[in-house]
KOLKOLLUM-951901 format. One record per residue: x, y, z of N, C-alpha, C in turn. Coordinates in pm, 1 decimal, padded with zeros to 6 digits. Example, Ala and Ser with C-alpha at 12.3 -4.5 7.8 and 13.67 -1.06 7.14 Angstrom:
BEGIN
SITE     n_px     n_py     n_pz    ca_px    ca_py    ca_pz     c_px     c_py     c_pz
SITE  01319.0 -00569.0  00780.0  01230.0 -00450.0  00780.0  01320.0 -00330.0  00780.0
SITE  01285.0 -00225.0  00708.0  01367.0 -00106.0  00714.0  01290.0  00003.0  00787.0
# end
This chain:
BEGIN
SITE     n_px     n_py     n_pz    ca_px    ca_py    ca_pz     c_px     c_py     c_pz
SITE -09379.2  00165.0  02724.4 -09274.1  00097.4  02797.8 -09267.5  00155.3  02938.9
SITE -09251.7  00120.6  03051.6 -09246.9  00102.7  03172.6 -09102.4  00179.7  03211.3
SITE -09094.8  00217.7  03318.9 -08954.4  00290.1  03378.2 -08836.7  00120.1  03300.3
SITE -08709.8  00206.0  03275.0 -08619.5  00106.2  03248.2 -08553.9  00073.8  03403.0
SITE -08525.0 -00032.9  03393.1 -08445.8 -00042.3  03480.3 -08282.1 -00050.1  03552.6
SITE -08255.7 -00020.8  03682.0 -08133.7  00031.8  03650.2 -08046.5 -00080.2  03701.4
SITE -07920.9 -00070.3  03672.4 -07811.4 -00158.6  03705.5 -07773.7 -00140.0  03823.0
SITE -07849.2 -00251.5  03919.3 -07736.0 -00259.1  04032.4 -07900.0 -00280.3  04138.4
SITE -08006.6 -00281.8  04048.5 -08135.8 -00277.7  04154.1 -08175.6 -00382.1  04135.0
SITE -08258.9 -00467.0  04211.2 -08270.9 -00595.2  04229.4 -08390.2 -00616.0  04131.0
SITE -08363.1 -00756.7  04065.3 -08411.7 -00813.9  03969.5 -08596.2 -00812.8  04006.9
SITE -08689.1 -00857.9  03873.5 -08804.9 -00860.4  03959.8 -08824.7 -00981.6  03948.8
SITE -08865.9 -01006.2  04073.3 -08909.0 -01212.0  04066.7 -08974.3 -01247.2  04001.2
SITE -09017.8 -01293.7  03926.0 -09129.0 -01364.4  03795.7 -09102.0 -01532.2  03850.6
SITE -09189.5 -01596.8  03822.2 -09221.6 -01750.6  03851.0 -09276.2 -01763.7  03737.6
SITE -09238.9 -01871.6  03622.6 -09275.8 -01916.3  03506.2 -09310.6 -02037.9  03473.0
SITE -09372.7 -02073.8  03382.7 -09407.4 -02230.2  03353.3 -09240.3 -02277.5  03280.8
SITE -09208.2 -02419.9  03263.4 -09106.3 -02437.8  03183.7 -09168.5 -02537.8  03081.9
SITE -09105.8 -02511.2  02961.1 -09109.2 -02624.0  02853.7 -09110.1 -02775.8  02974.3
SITE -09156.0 -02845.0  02934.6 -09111.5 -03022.6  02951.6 -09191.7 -03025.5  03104.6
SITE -09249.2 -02871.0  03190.6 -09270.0 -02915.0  03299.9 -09190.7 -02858.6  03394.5
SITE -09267.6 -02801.2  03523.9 -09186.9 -02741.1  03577.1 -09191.1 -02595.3  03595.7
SITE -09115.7 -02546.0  03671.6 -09121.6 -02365.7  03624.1 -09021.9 -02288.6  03643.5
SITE -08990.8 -02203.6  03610.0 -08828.2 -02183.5  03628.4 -08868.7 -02007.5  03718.3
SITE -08775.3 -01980.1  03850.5 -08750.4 -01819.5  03852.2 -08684.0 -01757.9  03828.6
SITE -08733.5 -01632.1  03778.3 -08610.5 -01550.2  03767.9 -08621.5 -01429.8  03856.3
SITE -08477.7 -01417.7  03857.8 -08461.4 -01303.8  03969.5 -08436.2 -01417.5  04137.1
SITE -08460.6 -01356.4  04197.5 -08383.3 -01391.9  04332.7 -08263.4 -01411.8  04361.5
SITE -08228.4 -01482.9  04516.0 -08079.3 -01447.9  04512.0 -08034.5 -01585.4  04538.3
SITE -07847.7 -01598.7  04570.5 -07839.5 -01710.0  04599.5 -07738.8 -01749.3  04506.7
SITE -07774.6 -01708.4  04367.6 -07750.2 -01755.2  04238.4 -07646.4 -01690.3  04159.7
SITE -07544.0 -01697.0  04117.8 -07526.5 -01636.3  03966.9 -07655.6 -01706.5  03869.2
SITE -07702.2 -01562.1  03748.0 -07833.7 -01628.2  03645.3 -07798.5 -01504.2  03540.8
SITE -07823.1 -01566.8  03411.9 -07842.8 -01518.3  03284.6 -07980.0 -01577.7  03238.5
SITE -08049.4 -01487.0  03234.6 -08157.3 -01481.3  03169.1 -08145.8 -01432.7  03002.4
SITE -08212.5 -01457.0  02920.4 -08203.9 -01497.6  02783.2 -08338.1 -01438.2  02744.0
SITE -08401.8 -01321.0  02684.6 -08564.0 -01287.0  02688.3 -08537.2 -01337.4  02518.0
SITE -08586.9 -01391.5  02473.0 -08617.6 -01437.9  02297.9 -08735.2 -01409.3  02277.7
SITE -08766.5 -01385.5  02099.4 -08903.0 -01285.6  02053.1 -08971.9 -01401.8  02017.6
SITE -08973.7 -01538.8  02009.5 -09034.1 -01632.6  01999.5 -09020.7 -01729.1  01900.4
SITE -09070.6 -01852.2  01886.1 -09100.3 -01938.5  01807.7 -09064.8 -01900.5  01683.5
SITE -09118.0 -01797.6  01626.9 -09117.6 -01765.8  01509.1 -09010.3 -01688.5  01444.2
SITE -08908.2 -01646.7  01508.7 -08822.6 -01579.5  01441.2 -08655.5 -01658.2  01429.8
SITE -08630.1 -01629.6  01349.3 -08549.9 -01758.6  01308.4 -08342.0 -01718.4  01381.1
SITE -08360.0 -01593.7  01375.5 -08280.9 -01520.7  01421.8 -08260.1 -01571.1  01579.3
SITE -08375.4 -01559.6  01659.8 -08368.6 -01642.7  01812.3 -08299.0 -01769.2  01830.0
SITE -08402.8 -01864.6  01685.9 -08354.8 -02060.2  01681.1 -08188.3 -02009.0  01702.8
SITE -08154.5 -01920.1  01598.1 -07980.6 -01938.0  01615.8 -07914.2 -01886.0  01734.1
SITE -07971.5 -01817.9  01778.9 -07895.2 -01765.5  01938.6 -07932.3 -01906.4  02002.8
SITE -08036.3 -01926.0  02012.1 -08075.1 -01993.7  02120.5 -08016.7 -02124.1  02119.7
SITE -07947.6 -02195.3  02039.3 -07847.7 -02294.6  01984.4 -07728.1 -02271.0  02039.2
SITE -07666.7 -02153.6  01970.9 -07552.8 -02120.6  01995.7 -07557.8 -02060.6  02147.4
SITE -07660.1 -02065.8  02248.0 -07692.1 -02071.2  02376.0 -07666.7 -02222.8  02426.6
SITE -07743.7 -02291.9  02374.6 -07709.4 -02431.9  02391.1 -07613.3 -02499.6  02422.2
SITE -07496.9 -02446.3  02275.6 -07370.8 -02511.3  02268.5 -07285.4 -02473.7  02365.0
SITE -07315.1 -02318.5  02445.3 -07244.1 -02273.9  02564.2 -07282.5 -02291.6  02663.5
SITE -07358.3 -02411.8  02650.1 -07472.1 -02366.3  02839.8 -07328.1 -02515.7  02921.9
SITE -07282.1 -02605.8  02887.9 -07157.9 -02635.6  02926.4 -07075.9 -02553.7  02981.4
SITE -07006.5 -02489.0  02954.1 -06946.4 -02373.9  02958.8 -07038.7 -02253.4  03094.0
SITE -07093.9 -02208.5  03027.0 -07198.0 -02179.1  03165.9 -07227.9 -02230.9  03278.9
SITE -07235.4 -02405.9  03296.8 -07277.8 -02419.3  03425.8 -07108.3 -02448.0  03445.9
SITE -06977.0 -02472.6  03395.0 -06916.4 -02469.1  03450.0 -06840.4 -02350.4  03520.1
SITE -06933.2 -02207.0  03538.3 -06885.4 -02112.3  03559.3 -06976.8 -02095.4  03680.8
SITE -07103.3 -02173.5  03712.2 -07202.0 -02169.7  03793.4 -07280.3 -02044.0  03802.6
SITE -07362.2 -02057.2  03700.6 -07388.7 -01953.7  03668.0 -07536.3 -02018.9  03561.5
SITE -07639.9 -02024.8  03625.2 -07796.6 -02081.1  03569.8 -07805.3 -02030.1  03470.5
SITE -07828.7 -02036.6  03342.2 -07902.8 -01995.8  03192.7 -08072.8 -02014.2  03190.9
SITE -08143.2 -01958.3  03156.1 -08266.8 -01937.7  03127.9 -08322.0 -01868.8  03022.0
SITE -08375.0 -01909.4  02907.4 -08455.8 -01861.3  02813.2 -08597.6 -01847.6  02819.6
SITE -08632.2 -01772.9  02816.5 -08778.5 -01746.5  02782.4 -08848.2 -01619.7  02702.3
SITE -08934.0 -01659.1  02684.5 -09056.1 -01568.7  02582.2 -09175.2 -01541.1  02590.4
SITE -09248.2 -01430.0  02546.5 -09387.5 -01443.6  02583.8 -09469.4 -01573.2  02489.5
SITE -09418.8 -01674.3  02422.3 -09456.3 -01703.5  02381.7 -09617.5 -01813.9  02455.7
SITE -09684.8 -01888.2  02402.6 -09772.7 -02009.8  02474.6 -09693.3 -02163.3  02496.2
SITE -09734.4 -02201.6  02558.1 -09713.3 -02355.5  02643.1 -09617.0 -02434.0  02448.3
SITE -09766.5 -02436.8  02376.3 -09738.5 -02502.9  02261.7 -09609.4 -02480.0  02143.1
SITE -09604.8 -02383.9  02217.9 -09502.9 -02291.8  02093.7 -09347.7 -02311.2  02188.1
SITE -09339.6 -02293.6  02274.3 -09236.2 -02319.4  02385.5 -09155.8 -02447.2  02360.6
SITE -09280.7 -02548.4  02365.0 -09241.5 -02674.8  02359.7 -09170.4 -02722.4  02245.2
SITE -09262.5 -02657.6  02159.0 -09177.2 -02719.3  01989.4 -09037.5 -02652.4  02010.8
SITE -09033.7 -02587.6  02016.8 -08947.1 -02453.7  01985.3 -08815.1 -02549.0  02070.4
SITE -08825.6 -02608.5  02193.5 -08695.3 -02659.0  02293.4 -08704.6 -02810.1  02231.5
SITE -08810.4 -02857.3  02188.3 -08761.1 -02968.3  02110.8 -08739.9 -02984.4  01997.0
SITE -08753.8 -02913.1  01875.7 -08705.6 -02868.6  01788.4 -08547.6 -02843.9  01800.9
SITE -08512.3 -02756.0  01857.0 -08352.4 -02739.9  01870.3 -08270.6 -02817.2  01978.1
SITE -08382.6 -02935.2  02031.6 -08283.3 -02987.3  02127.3 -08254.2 -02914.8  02268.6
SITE -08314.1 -02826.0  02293.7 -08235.3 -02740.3  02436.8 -08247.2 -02819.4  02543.5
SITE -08175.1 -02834.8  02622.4 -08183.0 -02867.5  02769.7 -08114.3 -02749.3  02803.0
SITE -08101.6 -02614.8  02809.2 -08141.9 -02507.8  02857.3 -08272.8 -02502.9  02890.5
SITE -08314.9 -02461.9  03002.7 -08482.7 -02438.2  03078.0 -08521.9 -02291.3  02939.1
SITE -08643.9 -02322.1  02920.5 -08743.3 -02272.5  02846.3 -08878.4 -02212.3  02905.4
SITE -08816.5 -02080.8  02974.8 -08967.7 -02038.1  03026.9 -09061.4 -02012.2  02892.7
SITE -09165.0 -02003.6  02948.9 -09303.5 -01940.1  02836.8 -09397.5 -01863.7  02941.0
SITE -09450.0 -01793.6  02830.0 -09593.1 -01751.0  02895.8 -09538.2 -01588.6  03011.3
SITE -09432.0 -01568.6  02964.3 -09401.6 -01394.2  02976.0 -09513.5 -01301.3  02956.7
SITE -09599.4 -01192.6  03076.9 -09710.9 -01146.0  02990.5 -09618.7 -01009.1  02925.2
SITE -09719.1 -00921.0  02890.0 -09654.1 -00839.3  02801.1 -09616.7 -00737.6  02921.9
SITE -09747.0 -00732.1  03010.6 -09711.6 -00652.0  03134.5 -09585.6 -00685.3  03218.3
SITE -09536.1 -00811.1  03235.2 -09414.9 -00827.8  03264.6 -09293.6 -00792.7  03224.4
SITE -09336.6 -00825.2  03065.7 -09209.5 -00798.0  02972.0 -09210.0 -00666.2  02994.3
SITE -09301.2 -00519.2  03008.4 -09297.2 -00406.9  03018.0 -09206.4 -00383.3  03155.8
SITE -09226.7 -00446.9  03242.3 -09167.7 -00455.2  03435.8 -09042.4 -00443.1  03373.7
SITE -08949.3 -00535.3  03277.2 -08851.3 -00567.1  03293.6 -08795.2 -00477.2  03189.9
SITE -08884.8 -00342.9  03134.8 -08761.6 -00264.7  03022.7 -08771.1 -00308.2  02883.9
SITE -08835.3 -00431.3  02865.0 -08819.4 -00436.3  02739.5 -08918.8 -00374.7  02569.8
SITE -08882.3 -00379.8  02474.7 -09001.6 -00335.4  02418.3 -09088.0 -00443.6  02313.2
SITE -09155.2 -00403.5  02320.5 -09286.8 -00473.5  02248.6 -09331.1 -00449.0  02120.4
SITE -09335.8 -00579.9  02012.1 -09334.7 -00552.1  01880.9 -09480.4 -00606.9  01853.8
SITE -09586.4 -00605.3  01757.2 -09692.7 -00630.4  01701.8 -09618.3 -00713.0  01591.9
SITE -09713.5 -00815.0  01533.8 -09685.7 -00881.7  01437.9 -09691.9 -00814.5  01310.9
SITE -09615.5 -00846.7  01233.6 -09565.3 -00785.7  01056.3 -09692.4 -00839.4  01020.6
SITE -09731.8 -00980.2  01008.7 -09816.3 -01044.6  00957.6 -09907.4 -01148.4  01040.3
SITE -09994.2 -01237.7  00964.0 -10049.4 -01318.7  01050.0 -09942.9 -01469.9  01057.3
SITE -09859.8 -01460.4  00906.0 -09805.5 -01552.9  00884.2 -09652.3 -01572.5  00990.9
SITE -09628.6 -01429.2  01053.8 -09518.8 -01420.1  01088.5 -09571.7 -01502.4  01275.4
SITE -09654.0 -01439.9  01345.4 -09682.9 -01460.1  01457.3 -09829.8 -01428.4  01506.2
SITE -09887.2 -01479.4  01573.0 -10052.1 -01374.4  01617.2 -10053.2 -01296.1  01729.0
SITE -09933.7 -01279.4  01801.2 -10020.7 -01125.2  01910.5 -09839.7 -01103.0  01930.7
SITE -09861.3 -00986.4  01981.9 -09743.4 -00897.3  02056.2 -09656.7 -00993.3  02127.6
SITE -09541.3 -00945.7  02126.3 -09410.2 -01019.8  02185.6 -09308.6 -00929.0  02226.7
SITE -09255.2 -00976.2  02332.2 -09133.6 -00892.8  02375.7 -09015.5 -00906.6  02264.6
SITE -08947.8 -00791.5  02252.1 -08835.4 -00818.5  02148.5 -08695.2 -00854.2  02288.0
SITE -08588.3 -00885.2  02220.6 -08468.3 -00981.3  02268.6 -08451.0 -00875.3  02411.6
SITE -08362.4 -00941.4  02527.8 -08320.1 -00849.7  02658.5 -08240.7 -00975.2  02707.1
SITE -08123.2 -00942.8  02771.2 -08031.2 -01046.8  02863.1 -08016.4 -00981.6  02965.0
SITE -08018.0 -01049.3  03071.9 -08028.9 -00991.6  03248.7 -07944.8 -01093.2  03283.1
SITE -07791.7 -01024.6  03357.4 -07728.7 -01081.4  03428.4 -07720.7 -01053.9  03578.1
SITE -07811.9 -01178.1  03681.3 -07816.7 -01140.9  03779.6 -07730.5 -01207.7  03914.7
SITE -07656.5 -01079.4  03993.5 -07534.3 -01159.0  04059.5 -07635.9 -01214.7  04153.6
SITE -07561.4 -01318.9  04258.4 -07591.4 -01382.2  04389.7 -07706.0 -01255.3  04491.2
SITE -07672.0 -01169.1  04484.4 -07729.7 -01071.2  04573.8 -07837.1 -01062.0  04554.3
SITE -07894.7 -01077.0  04401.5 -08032.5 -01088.4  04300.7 -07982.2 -00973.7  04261.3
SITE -07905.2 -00914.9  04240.4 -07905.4 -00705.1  04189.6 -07884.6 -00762.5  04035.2
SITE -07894.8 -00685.3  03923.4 -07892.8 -00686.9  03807.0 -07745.3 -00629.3  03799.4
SITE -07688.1 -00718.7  03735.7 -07534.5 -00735.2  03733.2 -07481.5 -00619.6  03554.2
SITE -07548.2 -00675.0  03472.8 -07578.0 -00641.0  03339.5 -07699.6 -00658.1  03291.8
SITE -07752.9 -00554.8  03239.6 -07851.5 -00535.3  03178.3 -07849.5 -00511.3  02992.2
SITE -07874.7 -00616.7  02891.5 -07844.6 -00535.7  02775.9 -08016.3 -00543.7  02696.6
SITE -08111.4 -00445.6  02657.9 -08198.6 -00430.1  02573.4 -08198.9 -00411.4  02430.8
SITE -08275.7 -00464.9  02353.0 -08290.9 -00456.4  02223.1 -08440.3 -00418.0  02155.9
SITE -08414.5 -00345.7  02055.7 -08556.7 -00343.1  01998.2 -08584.2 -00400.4  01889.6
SITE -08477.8 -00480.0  01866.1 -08476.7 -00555.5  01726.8 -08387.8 -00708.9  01725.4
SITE -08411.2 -00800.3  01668.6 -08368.7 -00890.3  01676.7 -08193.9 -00923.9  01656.7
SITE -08184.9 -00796.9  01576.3 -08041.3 -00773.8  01476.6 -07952.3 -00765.3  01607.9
SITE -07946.5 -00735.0  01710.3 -07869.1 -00655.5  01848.2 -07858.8 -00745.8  01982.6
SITE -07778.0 -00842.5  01981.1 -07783.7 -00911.5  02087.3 -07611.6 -00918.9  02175.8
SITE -07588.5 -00940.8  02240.8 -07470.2 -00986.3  02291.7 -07423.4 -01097.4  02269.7
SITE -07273.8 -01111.9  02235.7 -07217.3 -01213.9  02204.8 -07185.3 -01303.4  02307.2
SITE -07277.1 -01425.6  02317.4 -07280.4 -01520.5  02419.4 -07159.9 -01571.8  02447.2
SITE -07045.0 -01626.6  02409.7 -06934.0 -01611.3  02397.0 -06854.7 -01505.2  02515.2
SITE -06857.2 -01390.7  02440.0 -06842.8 -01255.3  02492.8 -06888.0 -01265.0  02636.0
SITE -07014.9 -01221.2  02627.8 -07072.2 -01217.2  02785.3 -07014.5 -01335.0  02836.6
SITE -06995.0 -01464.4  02871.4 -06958.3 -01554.7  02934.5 -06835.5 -01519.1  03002.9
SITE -06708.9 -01450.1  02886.6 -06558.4 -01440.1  02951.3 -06607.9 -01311.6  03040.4
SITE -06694.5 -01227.4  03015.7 -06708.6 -01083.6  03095.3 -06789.8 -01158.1  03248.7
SITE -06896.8 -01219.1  03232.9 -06912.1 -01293.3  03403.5 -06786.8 -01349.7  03449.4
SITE -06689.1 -01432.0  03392.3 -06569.5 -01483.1  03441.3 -06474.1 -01345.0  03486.3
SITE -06456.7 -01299.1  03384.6 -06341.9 -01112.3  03492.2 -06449.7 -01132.3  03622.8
SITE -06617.4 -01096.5  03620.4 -06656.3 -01023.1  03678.0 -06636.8 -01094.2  03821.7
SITE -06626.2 -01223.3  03804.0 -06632.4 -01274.0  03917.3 -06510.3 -01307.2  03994.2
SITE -06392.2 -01328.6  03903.0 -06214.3 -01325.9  03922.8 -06193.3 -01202.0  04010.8
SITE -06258.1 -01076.4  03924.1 -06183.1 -00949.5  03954.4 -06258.1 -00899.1  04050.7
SITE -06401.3 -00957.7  04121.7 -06477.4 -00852.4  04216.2 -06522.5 -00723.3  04147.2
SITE -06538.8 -00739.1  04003.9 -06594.4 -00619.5  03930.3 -06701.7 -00523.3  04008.8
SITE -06714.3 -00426.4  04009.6 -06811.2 -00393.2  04035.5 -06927.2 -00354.0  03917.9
SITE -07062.4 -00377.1  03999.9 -07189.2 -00333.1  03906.0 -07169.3 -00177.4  03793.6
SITE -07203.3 -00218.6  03702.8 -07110.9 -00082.5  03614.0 -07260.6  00015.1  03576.0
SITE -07282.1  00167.3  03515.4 -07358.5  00164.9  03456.0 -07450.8  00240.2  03554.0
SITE -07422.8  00260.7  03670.9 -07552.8  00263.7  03805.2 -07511.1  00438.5  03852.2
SITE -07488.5  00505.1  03780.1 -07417.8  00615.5  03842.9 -07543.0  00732.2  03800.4
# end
């Protein structure tokens, strides 16, 4: 794993392909953005975040504030995966692992052949303010450990009511 990164330092730009076409960035400025890192296609634990991502991304853009999911997963697997559950949340793919390493996260090998075929980033959410600085940072090494989308949503709303400052950076 790669230096982690710290809260309050500017995001790293990545340019991605998107499901349906297209490509989505992450990082830069300009923006409130929640980025969404999911372990892929195959884990069933993601389909349900990434739904219950869905059902809040309303809610999200009415806070103005971009949602983005992505994975190291391939083009093919991306695609099913956002039409399968319906997302019109943007669906990056094609995360390399060296990236996923840039951004802190860690990297799992497949259990089986049946489960997935090569290495994948496990789960990470990057909340990045207007400035591009990494607003919140939360990592996981397991699928079990995510933030409550919900949750995080009312915490960007304080953050942006109250002029919070970047926490965590000391």
């Amino acid at each position: 794993m790669s230096s982690k990164l710290k809260a309050g330092s500017s995001m790293p730009e990545i340019s991605l392909p998107k499901a349906g076409g297209g490509t989505v960035q992450l990082g830069g400025s300009g923006r409130w953005q929640l980025i969404v890192v999911y372990r892929g296609k195959h884990c069933p634990l993601c389909k349900k975040y990434l739904t219950g991502l869905q059902e809040l991304k309303p809610d999200y853009d009415a806070s103005e504030t971009e949602v983005i999911a992505v994975s190291t997963d391939p083009q093919e697997k991306a695609e099913t995966l956002a039409s399968d559950l319906g997302l019109s949340v943007p669906v990056g793919y094609g995360l390399s692992i060296a990236q996923a390493r840039d951004l802190g996260l860690y990297i799992s090998n497949p259990r089986t052949p049946q489960e997935t075929d090569a290495p994948y980033a496990e789960p990470g959410t990057f909340l990045i303010n207007p400035d591009g600085r990494l607003q919140i940072i939360d990592i996981s090494s397991a699928p079990f450990s995510r933030p409550d989308l919900a949750a995080l949503l009312r915490g960007i709303k304080f953050i942006r009511e109250k002029d919070y400052p970047i926490r965590g950076n000391a």
